[in-house]
NUKENU-409142 format. One line per 8 residues: number of its first residue (from 1); their letters; for each residue x, y, z of N, C-alpha, C. Coordinates in Angstrom, 1 decimal, m for minus. Each point is the difference from the previous one (the first is absolute). Layout:
BEGIN
NUM	A	X/Y/Z/X/Y/Z/X/Y/Z ~ ...
This chain:
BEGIN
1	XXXXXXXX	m19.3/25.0/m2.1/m0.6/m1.0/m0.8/m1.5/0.0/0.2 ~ m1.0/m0.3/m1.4/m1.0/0.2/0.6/m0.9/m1.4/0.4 ~ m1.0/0.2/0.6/m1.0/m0.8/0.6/0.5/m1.6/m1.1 ~ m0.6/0.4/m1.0/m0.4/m1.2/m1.1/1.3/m1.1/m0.4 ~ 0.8/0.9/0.5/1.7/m0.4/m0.7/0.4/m1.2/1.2 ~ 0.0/0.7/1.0/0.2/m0.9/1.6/m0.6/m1.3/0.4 ~ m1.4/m0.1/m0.5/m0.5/m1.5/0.3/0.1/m0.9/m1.7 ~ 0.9/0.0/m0.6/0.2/m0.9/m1.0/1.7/m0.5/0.3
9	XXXXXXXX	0.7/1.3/0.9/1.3/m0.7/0.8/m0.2/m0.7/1.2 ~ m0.6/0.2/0.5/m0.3/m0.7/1.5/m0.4/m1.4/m0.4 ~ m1.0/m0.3/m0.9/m1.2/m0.6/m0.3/1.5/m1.4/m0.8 ~ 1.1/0.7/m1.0/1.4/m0.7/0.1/0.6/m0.5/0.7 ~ 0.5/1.0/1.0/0.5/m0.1/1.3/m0.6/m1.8/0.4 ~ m0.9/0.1/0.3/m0.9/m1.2/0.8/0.1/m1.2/m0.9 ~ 0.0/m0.2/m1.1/m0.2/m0.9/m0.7/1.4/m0.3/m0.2 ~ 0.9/0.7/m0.1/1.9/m0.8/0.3/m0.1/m0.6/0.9
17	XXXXXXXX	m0.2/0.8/1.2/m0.2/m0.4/1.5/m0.5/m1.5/0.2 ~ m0.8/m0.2/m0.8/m1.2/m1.1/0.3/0.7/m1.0/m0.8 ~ 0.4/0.0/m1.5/1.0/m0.3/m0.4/0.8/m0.6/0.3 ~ 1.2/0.8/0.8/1.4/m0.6/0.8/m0.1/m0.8/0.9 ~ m1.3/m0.2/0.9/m0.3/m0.6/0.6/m0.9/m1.6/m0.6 ~ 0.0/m0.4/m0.5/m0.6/m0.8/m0.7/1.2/m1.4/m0.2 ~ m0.5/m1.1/0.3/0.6/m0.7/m0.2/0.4/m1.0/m1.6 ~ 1.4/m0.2/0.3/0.6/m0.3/m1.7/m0.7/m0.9/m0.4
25	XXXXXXXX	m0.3/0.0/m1.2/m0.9/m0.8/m1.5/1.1/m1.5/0.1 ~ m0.8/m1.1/0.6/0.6/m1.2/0.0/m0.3/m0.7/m1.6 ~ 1.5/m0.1/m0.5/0.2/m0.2/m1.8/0.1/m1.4/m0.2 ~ m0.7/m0.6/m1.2/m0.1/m1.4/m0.4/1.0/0.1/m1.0 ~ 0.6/m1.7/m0.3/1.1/0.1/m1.5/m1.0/0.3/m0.9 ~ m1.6/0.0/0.2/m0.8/0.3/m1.4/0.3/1.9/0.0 ~ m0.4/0.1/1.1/0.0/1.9/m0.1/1.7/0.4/m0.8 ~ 1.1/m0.5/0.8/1.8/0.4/m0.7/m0.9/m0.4/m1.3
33	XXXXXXXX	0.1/m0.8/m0.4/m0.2/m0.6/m1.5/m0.4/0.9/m0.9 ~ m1.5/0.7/0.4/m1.1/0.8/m0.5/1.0/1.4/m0.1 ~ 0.2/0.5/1.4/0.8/1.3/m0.3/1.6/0.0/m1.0 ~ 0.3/m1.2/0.3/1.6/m0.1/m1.1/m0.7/m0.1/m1.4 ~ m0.9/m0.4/m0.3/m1.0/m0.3/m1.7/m0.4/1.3/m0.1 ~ m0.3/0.9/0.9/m0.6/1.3/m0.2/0.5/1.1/m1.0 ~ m0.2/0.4/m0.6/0.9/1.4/m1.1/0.0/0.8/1.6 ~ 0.9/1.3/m0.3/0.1/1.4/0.9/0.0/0.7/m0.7
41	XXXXXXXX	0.2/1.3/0.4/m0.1/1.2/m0.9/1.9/0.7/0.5 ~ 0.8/m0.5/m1.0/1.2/0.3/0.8/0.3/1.8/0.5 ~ m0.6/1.2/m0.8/m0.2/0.7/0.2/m0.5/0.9/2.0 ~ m0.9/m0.9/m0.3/m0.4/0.2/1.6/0.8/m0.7/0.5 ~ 0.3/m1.5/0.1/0.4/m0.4/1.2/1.6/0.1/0.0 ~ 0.8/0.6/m1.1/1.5/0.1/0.6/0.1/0.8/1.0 ~ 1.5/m0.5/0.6/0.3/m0.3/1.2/m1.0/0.4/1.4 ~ m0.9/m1.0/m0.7/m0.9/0.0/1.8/0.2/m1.7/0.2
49	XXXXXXXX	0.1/0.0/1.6/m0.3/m1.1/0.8/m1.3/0.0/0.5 ~ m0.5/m1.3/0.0/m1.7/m0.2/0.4/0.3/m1.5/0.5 ~ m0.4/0.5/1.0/m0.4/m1.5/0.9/m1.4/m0.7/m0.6 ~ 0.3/m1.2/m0.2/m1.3/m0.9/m0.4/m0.4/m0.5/1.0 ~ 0.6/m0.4/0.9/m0.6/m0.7/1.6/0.9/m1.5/0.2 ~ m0.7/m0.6/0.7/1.0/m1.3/0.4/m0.6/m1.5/m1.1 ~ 1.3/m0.9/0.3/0.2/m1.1/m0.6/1.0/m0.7/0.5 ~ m1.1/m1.1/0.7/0.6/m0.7/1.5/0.7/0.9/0.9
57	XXXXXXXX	m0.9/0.8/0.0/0.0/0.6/1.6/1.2/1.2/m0.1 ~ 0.9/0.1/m1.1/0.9/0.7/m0.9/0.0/1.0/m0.6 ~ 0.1/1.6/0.3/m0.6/0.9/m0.9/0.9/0.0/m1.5 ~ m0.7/0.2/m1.2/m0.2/0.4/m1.4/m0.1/0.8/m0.2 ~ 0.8/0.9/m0.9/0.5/1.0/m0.7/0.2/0.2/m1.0 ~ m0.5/0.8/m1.0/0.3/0.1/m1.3/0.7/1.4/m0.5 ~ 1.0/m0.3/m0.4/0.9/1.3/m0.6/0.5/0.1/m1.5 ~ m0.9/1.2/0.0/0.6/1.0/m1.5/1.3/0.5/m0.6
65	XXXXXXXX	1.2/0.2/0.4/0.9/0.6/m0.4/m0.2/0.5/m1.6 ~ 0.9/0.8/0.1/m0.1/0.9/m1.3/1.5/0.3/m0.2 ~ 0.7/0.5/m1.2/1.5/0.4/m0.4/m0.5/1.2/m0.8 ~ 1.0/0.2/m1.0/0.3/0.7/m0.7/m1.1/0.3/m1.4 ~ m0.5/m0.4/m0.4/m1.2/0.3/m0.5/m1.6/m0.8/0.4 ~ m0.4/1.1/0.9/m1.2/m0.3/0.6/m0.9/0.5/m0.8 ~ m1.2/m0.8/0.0/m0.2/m0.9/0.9/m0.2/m1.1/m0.9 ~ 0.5/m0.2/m1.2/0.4/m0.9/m0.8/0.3/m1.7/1.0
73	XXXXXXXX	1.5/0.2/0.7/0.8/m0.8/0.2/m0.5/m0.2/1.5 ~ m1.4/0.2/0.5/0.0/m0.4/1.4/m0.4/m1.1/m0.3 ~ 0.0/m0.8/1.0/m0.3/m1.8/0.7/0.0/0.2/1.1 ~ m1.1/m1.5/0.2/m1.0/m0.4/1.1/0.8/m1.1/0.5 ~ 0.7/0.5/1.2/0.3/m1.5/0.8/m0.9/0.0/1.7 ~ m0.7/m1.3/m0.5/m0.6/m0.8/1.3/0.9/m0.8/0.6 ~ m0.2/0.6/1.5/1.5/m0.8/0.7/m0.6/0.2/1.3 ~ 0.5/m1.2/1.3/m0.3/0.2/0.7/0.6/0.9/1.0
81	XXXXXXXX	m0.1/0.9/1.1/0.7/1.1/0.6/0.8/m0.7/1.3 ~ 0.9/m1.0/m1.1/1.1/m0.7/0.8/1.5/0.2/m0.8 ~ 1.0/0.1/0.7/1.2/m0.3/m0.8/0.4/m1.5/m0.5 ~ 0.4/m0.2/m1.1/0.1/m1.3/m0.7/0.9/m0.9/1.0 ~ 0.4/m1.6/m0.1/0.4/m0.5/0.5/m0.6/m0.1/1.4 ~ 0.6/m0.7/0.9/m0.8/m0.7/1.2/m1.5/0.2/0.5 ~ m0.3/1.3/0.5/m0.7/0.5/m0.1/m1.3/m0.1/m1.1 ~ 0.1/m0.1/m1.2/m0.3/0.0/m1.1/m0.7/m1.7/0.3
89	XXXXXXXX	0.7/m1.0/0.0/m0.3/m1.0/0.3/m0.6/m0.4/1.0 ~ 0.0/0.7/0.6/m0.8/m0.6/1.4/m1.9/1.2/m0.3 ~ 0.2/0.5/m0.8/m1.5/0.7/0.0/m0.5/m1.1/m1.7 ~ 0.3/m0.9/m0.4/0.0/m0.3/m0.7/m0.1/m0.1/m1.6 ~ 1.2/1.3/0.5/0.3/0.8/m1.6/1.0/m0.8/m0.6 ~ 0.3/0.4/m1.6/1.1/0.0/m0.5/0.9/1.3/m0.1 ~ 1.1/m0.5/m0.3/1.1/1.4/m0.1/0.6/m0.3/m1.7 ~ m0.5/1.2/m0.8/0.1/0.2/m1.2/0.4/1.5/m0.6
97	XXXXXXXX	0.8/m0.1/m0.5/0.7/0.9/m0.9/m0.7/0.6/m1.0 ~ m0.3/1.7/0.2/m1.1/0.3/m1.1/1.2/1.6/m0.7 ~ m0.3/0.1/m1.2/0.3/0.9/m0.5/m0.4/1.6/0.4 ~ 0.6/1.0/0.7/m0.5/1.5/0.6/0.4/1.0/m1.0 ~ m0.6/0.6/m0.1/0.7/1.3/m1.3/0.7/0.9/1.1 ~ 1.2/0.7/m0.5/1.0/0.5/1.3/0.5/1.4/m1.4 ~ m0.2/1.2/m0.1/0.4/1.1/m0.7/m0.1/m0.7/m1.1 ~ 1.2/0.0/m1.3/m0.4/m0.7/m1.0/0.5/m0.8/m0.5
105	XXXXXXXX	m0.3/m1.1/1.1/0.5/m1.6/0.5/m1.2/m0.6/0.4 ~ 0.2/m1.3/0.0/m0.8/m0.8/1.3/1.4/m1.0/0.9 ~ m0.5/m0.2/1.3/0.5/m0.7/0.8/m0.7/m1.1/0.2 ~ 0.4/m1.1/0.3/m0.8/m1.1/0.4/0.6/0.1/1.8 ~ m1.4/m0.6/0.6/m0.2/0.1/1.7/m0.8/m1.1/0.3 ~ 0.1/m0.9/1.0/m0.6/m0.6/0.5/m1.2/0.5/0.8 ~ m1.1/m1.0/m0.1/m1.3/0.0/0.5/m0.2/m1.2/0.7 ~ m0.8/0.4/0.9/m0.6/m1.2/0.8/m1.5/m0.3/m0.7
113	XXXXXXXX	m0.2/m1.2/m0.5/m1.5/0.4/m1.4/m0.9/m1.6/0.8 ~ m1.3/0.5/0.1/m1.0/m1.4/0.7/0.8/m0.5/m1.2 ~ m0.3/m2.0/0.3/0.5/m0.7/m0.8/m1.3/0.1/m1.2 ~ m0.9/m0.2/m0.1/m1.3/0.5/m1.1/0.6/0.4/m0.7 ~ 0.6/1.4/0.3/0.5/0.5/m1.3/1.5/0.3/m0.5 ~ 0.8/m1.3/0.5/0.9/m0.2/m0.9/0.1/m0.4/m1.4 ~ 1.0/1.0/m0.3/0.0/0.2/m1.6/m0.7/0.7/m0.6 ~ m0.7/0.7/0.5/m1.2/0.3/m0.9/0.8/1.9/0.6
121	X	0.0/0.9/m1.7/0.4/0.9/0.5/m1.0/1.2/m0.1
């Protein structure tokens, strides 16, 4: 590899590094709000997971799934990175039923969702 090639990986390297270590983006109901109002580009973001940071102390997650014709049929579910029910309630989420594309179906699955953005799909 030569010289020039090497310090724009390293120079990467460091800036993950520095990255990973960084503490989570503390999220307001205005910020969920703003990023649920947001358009995406379903293209890029099917099936990626992206951490948005915390909300009450709670990490936030937003996921893409995708089915059978991509990237048409992907959706954005913001949910908290809890399983629905008890748990769900005590980070003070709701537990809500969202529609998943599954081959060429959808399944509906439970989510643990901040209360902010119930209902709102």
């Amino acid at each position: 590899m030569r010289p020039t090639r090497v310090r724009p990986l390293i120079l990467a390297a460091l800036a993950a590094a520095t990255t990973a270590g960084a503490a989570p983006r503390v999220l307001t109901d205005a910020d969920l709000l703003a990023y649920a109002a947001k358009p995406y580009d379903k293209a890029a973001m099917m099936f990626h997971r992206v951490t948005l940071g915390l909300h009450h102390g709670a990490p936030v997650v937003a996921e893409f799934p995708c089915s059978d014709i991509c990237p048409a049929y992907t959706v954005r579910i913001i949910h908290y990175d809890v399983g629905p029910g008890p748990a769900c309630a005590k980070v003070g989420g709701v537990t809500e039923t969202r529609t998943v594309p599954v081959s060429i179906a959808v399944t509906e699955q439970s989510f643990c969702v901040p209360a902010v953005l119930k209902g709102r799909r």
